[in-house]
C-alpha positions as a printed Julia matrix, in Angstrom:
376×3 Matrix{Float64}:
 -61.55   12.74  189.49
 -60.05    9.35  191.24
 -61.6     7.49  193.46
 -59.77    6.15  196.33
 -58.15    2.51  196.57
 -55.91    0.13  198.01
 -53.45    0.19  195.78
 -53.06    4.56  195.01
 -53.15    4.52  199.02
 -49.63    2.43  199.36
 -48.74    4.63  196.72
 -47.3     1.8   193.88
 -49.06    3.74  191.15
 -45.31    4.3   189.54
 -44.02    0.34  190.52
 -43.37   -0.99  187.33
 -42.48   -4.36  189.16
 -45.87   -4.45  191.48
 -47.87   -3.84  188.07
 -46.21   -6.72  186.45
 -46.39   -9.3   189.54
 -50.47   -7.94  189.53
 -50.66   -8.84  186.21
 -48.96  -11.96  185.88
 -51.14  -13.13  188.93
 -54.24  -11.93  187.34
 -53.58  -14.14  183.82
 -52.28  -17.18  185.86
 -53.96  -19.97  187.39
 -53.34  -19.1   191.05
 -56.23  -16.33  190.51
 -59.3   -16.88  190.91
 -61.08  -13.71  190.32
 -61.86  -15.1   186.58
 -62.49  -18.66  185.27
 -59.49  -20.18  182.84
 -61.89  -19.18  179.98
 -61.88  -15.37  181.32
 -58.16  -15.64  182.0
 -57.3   -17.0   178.44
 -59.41  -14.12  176.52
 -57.67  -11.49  178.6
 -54.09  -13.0   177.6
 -54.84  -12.98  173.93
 -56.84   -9.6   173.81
 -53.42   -7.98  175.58
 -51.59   -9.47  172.71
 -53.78   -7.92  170.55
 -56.19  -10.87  169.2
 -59.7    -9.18  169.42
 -61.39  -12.47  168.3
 -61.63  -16.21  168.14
 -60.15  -17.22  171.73
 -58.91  -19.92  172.51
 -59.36  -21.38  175.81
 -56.45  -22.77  177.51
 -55.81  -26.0   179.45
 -53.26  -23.9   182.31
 -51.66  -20.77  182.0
 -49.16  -20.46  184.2
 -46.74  -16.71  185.19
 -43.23  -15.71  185.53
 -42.1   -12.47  186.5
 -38.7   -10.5   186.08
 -37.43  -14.35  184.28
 -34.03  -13.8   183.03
 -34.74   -9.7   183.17
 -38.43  -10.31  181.15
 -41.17   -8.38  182.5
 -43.94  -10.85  182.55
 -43.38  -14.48  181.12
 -46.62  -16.43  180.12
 -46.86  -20.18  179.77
 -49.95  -21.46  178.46
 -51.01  -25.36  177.39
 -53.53  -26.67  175.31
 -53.46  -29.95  174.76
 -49.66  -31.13  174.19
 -49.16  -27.65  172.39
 -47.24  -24.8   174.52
 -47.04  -21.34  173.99
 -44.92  -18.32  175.3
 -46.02  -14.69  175.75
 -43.55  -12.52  177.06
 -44.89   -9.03  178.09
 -42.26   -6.52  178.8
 -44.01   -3.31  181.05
 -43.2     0.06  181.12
 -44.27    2.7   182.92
 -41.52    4.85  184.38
 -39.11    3.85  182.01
 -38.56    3.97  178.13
 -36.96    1.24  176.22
 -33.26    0.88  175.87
 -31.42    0.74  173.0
 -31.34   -3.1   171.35
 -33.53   -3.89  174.55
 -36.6    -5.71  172.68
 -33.84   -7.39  170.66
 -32.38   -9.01  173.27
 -35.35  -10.12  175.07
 -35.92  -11.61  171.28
 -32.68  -13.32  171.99
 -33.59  -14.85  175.23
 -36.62  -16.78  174.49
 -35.78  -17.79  171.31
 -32.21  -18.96  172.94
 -33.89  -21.18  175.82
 -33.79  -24.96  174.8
 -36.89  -25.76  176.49
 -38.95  -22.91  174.45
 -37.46  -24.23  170.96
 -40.84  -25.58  170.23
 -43.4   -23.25  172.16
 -45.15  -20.6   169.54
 -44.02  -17.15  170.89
 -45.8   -13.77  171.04
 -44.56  -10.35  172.26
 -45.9    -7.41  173.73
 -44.86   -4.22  174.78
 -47.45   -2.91  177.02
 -46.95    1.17  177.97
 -48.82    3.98  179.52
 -49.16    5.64  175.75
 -48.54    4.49  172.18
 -44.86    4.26  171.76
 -43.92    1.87  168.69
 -41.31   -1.0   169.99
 -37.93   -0.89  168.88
 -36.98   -4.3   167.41
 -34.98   -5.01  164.38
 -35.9    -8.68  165.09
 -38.3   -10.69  162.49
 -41.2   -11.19  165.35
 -44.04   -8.78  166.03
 -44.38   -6.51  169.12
 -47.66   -5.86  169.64
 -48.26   -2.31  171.48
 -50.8    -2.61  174.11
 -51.31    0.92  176.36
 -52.89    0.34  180.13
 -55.66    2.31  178.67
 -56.69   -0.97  176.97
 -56.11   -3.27  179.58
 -58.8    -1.01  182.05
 -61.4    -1.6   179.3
 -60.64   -5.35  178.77
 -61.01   -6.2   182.62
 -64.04   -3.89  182.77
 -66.07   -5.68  180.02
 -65.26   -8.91  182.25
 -67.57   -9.77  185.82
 -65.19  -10.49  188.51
 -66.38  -13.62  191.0
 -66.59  -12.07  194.63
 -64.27  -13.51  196.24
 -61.09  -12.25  197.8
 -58.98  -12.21  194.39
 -61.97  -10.53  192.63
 -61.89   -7.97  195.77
 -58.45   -7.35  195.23
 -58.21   -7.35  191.49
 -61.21   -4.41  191.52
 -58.77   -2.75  193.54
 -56.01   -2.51  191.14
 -58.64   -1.81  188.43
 -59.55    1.09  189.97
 -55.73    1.87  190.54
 -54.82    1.52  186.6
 -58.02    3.25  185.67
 -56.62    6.57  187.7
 -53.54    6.32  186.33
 -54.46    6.04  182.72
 -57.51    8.6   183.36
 -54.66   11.02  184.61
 -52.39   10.93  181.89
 -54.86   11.3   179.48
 -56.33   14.26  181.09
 -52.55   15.66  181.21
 -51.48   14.52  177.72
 -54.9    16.48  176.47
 -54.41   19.44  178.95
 -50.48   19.58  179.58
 -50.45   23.36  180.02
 -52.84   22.8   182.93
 -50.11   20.6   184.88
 -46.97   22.65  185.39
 -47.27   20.52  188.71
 -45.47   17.7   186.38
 -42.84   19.41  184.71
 -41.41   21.72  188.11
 -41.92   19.06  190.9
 -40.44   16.48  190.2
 -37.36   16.91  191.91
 -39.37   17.55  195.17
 -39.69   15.08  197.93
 -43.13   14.0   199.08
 -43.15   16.1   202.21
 -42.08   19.3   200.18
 -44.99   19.14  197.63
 -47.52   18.19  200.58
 -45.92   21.55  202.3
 -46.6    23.53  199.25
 -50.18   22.07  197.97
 -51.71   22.29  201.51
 -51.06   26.06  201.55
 -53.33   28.37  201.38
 -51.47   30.62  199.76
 -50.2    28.46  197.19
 -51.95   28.52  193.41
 -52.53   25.37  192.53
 -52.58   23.77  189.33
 -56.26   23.99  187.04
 -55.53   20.28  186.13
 -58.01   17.82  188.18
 -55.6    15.13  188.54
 -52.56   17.22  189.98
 -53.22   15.96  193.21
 -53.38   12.55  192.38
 -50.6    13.52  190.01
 -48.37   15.04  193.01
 -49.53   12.62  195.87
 -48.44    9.41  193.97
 -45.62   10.77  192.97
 -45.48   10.8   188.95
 -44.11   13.86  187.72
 -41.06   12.09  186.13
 -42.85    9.42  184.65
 -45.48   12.26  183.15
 -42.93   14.22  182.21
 -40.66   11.09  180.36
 -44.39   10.23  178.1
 -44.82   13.76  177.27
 -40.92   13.83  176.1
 -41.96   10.59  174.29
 -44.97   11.74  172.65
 -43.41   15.08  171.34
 -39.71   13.34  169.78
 -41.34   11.81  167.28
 -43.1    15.15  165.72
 -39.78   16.72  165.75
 -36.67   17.22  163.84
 -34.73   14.52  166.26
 -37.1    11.36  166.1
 -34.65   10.25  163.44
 -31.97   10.11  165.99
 -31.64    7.04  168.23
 -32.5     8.13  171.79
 -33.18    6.84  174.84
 -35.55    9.04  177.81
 -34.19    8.15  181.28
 -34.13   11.01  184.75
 -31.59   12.43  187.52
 -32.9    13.66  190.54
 -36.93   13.44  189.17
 -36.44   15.25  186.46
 -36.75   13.28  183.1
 -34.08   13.48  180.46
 -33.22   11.89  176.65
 -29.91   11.69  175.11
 -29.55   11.72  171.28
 -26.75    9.9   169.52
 -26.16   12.23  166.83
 -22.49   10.25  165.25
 -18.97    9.55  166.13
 -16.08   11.76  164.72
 -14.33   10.24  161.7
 -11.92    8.29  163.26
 -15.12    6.77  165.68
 -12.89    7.76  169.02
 -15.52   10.33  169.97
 -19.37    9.71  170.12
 -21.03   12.95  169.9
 -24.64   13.51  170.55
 -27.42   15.94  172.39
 -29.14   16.05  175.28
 -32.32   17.62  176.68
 -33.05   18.23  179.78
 -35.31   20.9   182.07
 -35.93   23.53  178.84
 -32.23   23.09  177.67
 -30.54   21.7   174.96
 -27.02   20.53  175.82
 -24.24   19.31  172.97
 -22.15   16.78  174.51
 -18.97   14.89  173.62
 -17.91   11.58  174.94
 -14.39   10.02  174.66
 -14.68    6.87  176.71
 -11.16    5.38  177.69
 -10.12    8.18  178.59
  -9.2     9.24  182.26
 -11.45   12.98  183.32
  -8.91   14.89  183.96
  -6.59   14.31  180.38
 -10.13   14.32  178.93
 -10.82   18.18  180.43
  -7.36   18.88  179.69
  -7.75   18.24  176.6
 -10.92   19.35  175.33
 -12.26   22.57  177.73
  -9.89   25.3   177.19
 -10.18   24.55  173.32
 -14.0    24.22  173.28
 -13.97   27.7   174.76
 -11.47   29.65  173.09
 -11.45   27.99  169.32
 -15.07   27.14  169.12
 -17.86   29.18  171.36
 -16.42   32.12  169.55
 -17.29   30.73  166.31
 -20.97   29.88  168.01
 -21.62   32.97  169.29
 -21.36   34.28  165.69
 -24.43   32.67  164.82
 -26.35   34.64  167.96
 -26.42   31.54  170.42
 -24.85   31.5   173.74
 -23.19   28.52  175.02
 -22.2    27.08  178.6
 -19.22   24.17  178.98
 -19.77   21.79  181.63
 -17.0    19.49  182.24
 -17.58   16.39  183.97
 -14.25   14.49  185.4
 -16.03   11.68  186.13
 -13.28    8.64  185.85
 -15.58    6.57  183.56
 -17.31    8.05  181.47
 -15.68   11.89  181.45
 -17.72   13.9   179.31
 -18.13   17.97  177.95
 -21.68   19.55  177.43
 -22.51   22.85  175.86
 -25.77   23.86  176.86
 -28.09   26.61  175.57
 -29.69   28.74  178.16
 -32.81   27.5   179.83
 -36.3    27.84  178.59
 -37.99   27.24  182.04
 -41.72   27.56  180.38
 -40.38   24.9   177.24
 -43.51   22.74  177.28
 -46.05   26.02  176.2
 -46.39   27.81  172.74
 -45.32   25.96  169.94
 -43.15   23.26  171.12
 -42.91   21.31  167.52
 -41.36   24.88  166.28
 -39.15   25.45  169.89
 -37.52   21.85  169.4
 -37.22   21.98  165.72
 -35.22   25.52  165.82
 -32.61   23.95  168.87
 -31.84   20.87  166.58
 -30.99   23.01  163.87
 -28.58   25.21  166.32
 -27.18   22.02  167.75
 -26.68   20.66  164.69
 -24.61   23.36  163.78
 -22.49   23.49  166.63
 -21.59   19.38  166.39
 -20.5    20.26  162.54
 -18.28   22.86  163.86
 -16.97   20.61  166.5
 -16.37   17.79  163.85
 -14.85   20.16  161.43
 -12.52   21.46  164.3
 -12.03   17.69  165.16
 -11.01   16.81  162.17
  -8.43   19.65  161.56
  -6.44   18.55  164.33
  -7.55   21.2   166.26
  -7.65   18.85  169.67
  -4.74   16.51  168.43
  -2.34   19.67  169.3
């Protein structure tokens, strides 16, 4: 169970940019709740060097520089150094993000001589995305808990503080493991997180309510991290399935989390087809961008309906169009029905049968495509 602090009680356990400015304090020389030597080991062990530290002459912190995370500068002697730490905890990489970040540093004149190291530090293992020719190092909060533990803070006021966010990242990471190891006890994370704060404080103080068996849904519902849960979980499970070949991207609307697949474009690369899951459904959308909604519904609903859900239903699936007429990026979706219970049972096998039935429906609507069938 957690134990109370500072930091869970102004609730910034999901504040990606608090974590980062906490961090890049904690490694810099403006805190003094460790000595330089301290400060230096912690840098390097983050970065993954378990060994042979080198103790710097200044370390100095930059955060959200030029959209990087956390920017490190550290001195010894006349020899500089960059680390450049790019946090995530609510959110998953982008696609070509790491690359560009890659591009940055290695673009800045005054960093054309500094050694560089990079690190992608998450709430679980995710592997960093970079077709780049540097090194990512993966390095989960998990492992920063136990490197500031095995440390003695001085006690003064920055040592006082920095236990404080210890104990902060150590309930955090504590609860997602207990969730990633006991997901079925949590439906807390995958139904709330839509709900505002008062609404879930309504429903968990209620007598009547049955609560969750988990023994961090509390802390789980009071700081607010369904979404981000629920966006790991999505993470951990891609890769074990028929779409982790598929580039993808996990993002939310309204709390709930989300990941769009870019499955290919048609032939003639005007339309970028792809699928999306969401809330126990599979959708199969189509994207035309350039293209004004309405002459983008006009052309593609009626025909999605009547000269290709027949040809779908044939195979025993049902199917639901969604238009969107949104101006800039209009937009069709064919959803499967919901599986509200999607995260118990097998999920490997649930995931691996939709991609094979969304598969099939984007080669019948690139087979149609290419006919002509929504040229006429």
């Amino acid at each position: 169970m957690s134990k109370s602090n500072f930091f869970d009680a102004i609730g910034v356990a999901d504040m990606e940019k608090v974590h980062s400015a906490v961090i890049g304090w904690m490694l810099s020389d403006k805190c003094e709740a460790f000595d330089i030597a301290t400060r230096s080991k912690l840098l390097q062990q983050i970065f993954g060097i378990e060994s042979n530290h080198e103790v710097f002459d200044s370390i100095e912190s930059h955060i959200e520089w030029k959209n990087v995370d956390i920017l490190v500068i550290t001195r010894k002697c006349n020899e500089w150094q960059c680390w450049v730490i790019e946090n995530k905890i609510k959110s998953s990489q982008h696609s070509d993000q790491l690359n560009r970040y890659v591009d940055t540093i290695h673009g800045e004149i005054k960093f054309k001589s500094y050694k560089k190291a990079f690190c992608f530090l998450t709430l679980i293992e995710e592997a960093p995305r970079c077709s780049k020719r540097v090194t990512w190092v993966n390095t989960k909060y998990e492992d920063l808990v136990k490197y500031i533990e095995n440390e003695k803070l001085n006690s003064n006021k920055d040592g006082i503080i920095l236990s404080e966010y210890l104990d902060c990242i150590r309930n955090l990471s504590n609860a997602f493991n207990d969730f990633k190891n006991h997901h079925i006890d949590y439906e807390n994370v995958f139904n709330d997180g839509e709900l505002k704060k008062v609404e879930k404080l309504k429903k968990w103080d209620n007598p009547a309510t049955v609560p969750p068996t988990g023994d961090y849904f509390r802390y789980i519902s009071d700081n607010g991290l369904e979404t981000i849960f629920q966006k790991c979980f999505l993470a951990i499970i891609i890769p074990q399935t028929n779409f982790k070949n598929l580039d993808y991207s996990i993002g939310e609307t309204r709390g709930t989390a989300l990941v769009d697949f870019q499955y290919r474009a048609t032939k003639d690369e005007l339309v970028r087809l792809g699928f999306q899951f969401q809330n126990g459904s599979f959708k199969v959308q189509i994207l035309e961008e350039g293209t004004l909604g309405q002459v983008f519904y006009d052309k593609w609903f009626d025909k999605i309906k009547e000269g290709i859900l027949p040809i779908l239903k044939l195979k025993g699936d049902w199917w639901t169009v969604n238009p969107s007429k949104k101006k800039a990026k209009p937009y069709l979706s064919i959803s499967t029905n919901r599986d509200p219970e999607w995260f118990k049972g097998n999920i490997i096998e649930k995931w691996n049968d939709a991609y094979a039935v969304c598969s099939h429906a984007l080669q019948v609507i690139i087979a149609k495509y290419d006919e002509g069938l929504f040229s006429k």
